[in-house]
C-alpha positions in Angstrom: -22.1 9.2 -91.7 -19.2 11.1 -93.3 -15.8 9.3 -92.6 -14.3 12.5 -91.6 -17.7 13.8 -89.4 -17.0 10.5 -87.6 -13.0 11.2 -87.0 -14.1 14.5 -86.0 -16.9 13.5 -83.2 -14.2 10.7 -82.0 -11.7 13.4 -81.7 -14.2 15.3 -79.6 -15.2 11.9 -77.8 -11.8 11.9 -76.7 -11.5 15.1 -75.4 -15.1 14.5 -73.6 -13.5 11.8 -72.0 -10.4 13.3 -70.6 -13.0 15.9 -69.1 -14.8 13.0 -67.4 -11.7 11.7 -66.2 -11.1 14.9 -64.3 -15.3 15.1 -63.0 -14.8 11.0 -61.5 -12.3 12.5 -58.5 -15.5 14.9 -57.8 -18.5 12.1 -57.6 -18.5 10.6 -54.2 -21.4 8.1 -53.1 -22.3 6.0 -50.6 -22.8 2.4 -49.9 -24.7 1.2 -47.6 -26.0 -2.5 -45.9 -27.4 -4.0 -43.0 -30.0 -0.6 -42.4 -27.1 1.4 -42.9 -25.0 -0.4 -39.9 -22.1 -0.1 -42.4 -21.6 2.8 -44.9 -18.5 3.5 -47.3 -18.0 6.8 -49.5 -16.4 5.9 -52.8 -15.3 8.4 -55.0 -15.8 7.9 -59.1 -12.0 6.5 -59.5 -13.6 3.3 -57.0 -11.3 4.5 -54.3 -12.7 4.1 -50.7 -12.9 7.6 -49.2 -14.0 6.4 -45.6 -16.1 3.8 -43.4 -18.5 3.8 -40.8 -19.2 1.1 -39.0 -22.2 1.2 -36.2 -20.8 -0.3 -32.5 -24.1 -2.7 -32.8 -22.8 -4.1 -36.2 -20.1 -5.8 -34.2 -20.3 -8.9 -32.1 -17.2 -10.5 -31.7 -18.6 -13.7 -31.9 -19.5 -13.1 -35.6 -17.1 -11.8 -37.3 -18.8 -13.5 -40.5 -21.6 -11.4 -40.3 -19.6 -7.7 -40.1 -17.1 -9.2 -43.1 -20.9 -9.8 -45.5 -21.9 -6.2 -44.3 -18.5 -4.8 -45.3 -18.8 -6.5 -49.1 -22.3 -5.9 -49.3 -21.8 -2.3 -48.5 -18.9 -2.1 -50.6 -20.6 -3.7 -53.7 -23.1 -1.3 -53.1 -21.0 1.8 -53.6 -19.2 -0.1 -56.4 -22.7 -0.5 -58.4 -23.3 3.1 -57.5 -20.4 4.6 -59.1 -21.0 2.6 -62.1 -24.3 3.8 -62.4 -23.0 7.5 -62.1 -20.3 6.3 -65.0 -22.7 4.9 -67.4 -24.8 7.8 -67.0 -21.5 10.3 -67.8 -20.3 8.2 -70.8 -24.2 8.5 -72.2 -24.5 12.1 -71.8 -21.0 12.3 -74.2 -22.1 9.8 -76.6 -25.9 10.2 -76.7 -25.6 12.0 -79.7 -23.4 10.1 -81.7 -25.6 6.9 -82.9 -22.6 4.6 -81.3 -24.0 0.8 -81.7 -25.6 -0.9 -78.5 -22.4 -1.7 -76.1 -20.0 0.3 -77.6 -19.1 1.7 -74.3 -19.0 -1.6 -72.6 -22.5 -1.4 -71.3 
């Protein structure tokens, strides 16, 4: 590839990105464990929008369980939005012959 066709399509990578950056406030998904018991929206920047919590997932006398639900659900949401991430940073770069990992995947 031509040095300056490369600069170029970095320079344009870059401005991709920024453009991204912008789209991650817009994604939102959801986590989920436990049948859905416990649920948490995360937005594309990993900030936690909200939880729900269903009045059967908690029994006072297991706090333990309701704390596992609460990471499972939030690892969940984290996997999620990383997904939706890889899938945005492939779309810009698909076309661009980057090497395997390039982008940290």
């Amino acid at each position: 590839m031509n040095p300056m066709d490369m600069f170029k399509n970095l320079q344009n990578l870059q401005s991709q990105f920024g453009e991204m950056q912008e789209k991650l406030k817009d994604i939102t998904v959801t986590g989920s464990s436990g049948g859905d018991m416990v649920r948490v929206e995360m937005n594309g920047q990993m900030q936690v929008l909200s939880v729900h919590i269903e009045p059967e997932a908690v029994d006072p006398s297991d706090i333990k369980m309701l704390e596992d639900l609460m990471l499972a659900a939030l690892n969940n949401a984290s996997g999620k939005v990383q997904e939706k991430l890889r899938e945005e940073a492939g779309n810009l770069t698909g076309d661009m012959n980057l090497p395997p990992g390039f982008m940290g995947s």
